[in-house]
ChimeraX commands (.cxc) that place a marker at each C-alpha (Angstrom):
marker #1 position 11.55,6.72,-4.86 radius 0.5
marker #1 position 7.48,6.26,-4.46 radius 0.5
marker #1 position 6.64,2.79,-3.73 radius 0.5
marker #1 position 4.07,0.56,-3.05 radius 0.5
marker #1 position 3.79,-2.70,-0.22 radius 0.5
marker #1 position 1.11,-4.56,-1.17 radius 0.5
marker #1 position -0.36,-6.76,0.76 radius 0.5
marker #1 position -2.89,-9.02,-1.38 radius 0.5
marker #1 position -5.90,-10.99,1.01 radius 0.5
marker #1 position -4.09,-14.62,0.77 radius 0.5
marker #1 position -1.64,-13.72,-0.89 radius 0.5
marker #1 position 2.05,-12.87,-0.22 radius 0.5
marker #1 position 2.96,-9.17,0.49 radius 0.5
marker #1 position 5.18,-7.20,-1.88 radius 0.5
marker #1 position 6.86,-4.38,-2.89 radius 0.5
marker #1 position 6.76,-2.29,-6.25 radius 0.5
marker #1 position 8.44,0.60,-6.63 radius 0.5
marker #1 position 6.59,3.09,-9.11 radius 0.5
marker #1 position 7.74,4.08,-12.27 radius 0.5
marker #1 position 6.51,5.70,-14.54 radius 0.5
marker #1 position 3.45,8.34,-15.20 radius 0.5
marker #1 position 0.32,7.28,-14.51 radius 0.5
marker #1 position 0.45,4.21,-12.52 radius 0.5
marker #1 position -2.71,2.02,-13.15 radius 0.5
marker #1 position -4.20,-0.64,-10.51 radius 0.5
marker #1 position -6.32,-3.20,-11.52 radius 0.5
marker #1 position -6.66,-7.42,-12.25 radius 0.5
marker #1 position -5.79,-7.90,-15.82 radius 0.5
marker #1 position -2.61,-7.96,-17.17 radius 0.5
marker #1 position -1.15,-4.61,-18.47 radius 0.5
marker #1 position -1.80,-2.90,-15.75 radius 0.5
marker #1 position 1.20,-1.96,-13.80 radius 0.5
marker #1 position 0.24,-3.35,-10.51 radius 0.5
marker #1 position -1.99,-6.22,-10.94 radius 0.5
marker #1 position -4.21,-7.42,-7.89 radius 0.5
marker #1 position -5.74,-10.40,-8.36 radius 0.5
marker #1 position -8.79,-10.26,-6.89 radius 0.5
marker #1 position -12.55,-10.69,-8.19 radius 0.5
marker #1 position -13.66,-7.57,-6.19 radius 0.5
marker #1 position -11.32,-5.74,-8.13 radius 0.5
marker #1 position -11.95,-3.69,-11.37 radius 0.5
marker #1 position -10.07,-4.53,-14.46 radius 0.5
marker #1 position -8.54,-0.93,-14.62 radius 0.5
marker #1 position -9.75,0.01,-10.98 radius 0.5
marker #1 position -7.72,3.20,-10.20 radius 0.5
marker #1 position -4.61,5.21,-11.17 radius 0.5
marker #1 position -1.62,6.63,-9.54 radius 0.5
marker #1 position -0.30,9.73,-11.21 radius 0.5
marker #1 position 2.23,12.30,-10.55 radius 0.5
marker #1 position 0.87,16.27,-11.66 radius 0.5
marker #1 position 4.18,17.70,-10.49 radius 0.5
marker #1 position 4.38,18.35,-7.06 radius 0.5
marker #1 position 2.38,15.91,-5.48 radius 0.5
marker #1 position 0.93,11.87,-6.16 radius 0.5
marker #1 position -3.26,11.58,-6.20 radius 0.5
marker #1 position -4.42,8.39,-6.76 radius 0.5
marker #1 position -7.80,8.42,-8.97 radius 0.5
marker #1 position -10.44,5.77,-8.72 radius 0.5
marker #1 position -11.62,4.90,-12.02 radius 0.5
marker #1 position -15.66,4.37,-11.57 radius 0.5
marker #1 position -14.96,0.78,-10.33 radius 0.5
marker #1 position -17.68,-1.03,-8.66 radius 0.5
marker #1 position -16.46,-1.56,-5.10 radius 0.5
marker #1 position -14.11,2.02,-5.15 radius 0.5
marker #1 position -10.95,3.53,-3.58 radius 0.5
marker #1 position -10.31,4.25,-0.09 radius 0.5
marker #1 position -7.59,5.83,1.20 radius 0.5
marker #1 position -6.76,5.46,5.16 radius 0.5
marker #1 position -10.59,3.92,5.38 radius 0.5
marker #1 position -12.35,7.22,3.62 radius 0.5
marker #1 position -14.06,6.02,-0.46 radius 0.5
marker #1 position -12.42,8.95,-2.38 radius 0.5
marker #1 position -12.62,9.59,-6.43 radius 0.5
marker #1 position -9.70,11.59,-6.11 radius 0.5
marker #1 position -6.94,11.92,-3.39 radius 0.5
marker #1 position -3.70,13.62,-2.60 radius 0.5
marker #1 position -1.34,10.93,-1.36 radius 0.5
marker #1 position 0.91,11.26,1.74 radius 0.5
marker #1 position 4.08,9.08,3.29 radius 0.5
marker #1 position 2.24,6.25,4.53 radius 0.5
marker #1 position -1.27,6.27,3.65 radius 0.5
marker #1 position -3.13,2.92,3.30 radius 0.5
marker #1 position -5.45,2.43,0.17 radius 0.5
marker #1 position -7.49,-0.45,0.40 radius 0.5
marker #1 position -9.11,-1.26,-3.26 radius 0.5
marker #1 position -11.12,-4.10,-3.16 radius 0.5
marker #1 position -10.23,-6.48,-0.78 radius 0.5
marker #1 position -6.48,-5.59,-1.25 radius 0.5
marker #1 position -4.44,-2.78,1.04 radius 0.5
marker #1 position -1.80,-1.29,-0.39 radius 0.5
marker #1 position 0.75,0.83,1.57 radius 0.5
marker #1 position 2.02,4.32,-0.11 radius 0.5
marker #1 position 5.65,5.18,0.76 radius 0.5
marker #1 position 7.23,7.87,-0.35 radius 0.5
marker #1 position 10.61,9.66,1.54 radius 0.5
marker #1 position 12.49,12.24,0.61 radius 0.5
marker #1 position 15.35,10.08,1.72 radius 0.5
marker #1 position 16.91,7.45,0.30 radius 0.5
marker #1 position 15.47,3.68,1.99 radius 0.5
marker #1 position 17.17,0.96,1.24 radius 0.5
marker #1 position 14.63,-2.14,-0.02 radius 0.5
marker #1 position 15.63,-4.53,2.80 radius 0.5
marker #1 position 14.16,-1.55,4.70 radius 0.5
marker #1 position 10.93,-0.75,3.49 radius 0.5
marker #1 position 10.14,-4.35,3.86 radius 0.5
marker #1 position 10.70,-4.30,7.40 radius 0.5
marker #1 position 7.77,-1.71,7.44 radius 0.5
marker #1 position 4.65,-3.60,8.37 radius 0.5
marker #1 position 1.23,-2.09,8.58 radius 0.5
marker #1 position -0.83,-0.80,11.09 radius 0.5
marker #1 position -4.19,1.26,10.37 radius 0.5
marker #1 position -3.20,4.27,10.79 radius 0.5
marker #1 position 0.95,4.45,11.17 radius 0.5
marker #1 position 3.81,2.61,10.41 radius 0.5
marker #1 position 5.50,0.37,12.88 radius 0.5
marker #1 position 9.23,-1.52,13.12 radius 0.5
marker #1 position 8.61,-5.01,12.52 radius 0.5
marker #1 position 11.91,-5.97,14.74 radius 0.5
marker #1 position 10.56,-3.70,17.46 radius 0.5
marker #1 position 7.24,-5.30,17.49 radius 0.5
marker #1 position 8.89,-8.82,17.21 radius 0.5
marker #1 position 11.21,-7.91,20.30 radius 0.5
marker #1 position 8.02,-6.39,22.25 radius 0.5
marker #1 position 5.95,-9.34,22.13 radius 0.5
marker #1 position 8.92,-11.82,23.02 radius 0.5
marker #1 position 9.07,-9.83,26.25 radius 0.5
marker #1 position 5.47,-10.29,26.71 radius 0.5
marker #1 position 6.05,-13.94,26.16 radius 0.5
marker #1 position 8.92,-14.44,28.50 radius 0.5
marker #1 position 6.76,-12.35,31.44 radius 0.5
marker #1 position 3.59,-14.29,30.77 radius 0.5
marker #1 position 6.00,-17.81,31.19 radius 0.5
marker #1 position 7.61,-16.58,34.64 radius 0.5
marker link #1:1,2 radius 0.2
marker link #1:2,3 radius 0.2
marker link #1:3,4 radius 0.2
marker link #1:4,5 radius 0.2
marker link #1:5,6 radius 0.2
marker link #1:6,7 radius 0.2
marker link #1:7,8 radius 0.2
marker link #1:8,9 radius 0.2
marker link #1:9,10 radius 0.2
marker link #1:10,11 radius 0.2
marker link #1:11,12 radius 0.2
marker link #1:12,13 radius 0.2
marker link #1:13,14 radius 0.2
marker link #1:14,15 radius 0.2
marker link #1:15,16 radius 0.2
marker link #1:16,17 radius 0.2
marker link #1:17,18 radius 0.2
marker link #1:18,19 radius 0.2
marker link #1:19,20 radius 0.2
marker link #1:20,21 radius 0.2
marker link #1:21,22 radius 0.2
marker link #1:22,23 radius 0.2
marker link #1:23,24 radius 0.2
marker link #1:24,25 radius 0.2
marker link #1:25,26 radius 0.2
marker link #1:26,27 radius 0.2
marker link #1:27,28 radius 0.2
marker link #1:28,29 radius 0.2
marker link #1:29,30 radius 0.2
marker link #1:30,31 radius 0.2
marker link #1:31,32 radius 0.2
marker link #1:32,33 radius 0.2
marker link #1:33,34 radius 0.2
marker link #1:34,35 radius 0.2
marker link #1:35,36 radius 0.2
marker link #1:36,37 radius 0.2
marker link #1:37,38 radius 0.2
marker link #1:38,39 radius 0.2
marker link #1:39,40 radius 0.2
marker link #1:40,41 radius 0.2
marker link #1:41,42 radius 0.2
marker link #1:42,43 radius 0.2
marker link #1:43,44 radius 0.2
marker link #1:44,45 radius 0.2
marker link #1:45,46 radius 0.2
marker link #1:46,47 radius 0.2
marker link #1:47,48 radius 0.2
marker link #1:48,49 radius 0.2
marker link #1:49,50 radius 0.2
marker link #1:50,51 radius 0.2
marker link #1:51,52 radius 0.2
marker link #1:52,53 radius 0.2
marker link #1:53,54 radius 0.2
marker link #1:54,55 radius 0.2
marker link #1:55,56 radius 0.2
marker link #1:56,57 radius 0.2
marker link #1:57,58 radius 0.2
marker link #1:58,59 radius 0.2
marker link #1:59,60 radius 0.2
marker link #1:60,61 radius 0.2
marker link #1:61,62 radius 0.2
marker link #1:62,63 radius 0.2
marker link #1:63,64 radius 0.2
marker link #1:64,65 radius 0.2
marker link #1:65,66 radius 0.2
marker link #1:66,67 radius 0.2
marker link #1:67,68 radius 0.2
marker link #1:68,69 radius 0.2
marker link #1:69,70 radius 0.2
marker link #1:70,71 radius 0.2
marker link #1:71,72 radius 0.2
marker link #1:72,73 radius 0.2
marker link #1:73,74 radius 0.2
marker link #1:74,75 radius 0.2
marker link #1:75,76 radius 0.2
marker link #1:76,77 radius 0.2
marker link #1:77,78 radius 0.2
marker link #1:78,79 radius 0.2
marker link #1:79,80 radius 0.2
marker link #1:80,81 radius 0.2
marker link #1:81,82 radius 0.2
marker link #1:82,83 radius 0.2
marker link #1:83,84 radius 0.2
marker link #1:84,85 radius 0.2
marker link #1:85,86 radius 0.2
marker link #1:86,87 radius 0.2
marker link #1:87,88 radius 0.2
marker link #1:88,89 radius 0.2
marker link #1:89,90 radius 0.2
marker link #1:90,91 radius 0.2
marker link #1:91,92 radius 0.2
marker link #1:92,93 radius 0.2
marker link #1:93,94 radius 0.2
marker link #1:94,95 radius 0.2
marker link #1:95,96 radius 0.2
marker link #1:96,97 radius 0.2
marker link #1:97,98 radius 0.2
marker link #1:98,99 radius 0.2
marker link #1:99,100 radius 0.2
marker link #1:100,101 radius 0.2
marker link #1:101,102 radius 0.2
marker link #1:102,103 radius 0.2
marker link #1:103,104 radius 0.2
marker link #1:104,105 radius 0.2
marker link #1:105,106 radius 0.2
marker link #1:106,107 radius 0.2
marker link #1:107,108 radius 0.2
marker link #1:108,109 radius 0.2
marker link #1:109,110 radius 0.2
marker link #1:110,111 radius 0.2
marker link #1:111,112 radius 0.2
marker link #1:112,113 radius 0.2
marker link #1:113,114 radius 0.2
marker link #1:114,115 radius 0.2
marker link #1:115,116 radius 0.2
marker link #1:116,117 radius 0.2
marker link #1:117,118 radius 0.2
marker link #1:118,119 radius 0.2
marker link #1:119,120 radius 0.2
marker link #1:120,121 radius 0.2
marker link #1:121,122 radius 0.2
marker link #1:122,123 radius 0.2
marker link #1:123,124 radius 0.2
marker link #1:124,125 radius 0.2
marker link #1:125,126 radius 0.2
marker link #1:126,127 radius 0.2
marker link #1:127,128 radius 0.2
marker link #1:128,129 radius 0.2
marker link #1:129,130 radius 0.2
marker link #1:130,131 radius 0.2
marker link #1:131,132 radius 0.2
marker link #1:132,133 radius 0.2
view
């Protein structure tokens, strides 16, 4: 199942899974992913499904779409592109494969790729304990 993690500037990261045909993106209320965030549009983009792939579609707001750091008005999405709109990122996931939730949250983000939040926890205690000695 598609899914978003969002991760909100001051705010605390989540994760929606999508539902439904077109997904819209924007700050009020009825929109089904609501970022609350000034330098975001009211109905600032949409994420829609045409049958074999998802696009998301920027809706003429203000400060635009981006997907992995490029403004688009219409984009093809693929496993693990980051869309930043506004001053939120949002990280597309979509497998094939089943992923449990407990997993995708474990996904953090890095521009560019996707990286093991236990691995990177374990690397940089071994950094610590090297630095120490």
């Amino acid at each position: 199942m598609p899914r978003l993690i969002i991760l909100p500037k001051g705010q605390s990261v989540r994760q929606l899974n999508i539902k439904g045909n077109p997904t819209t993106i924007g700050r009020t209320e009825g929109n089904s992913v609501v970022l609350n965030s000034e330098r975001v549009s009211r109905t600032h983009a949409v994420i829609d499904w045409d049958g074999d792939h998802y696009s998301v579609i920027d809706n003429g707001s203000l400060n635009g779409t981006c997907v992995n750091g490029q403004r688009v008005r219409r984009q093809a999405l693929r496993n693990g592109d980051m869309l930043s709109i506004g001053d939120c990122e949002l990280r597309f996931l979509y497998d094939t494969r089943a992923l449990p939730q407990e997993e995708a949250l474990r996904l953090v983000t890095i521009p560019g790729a996707l990286a093991d939040l236990d691995a990177l926890a374990e690397a940089a205690r071994k950094r610590a304990a090297t630095a120490c000695n």
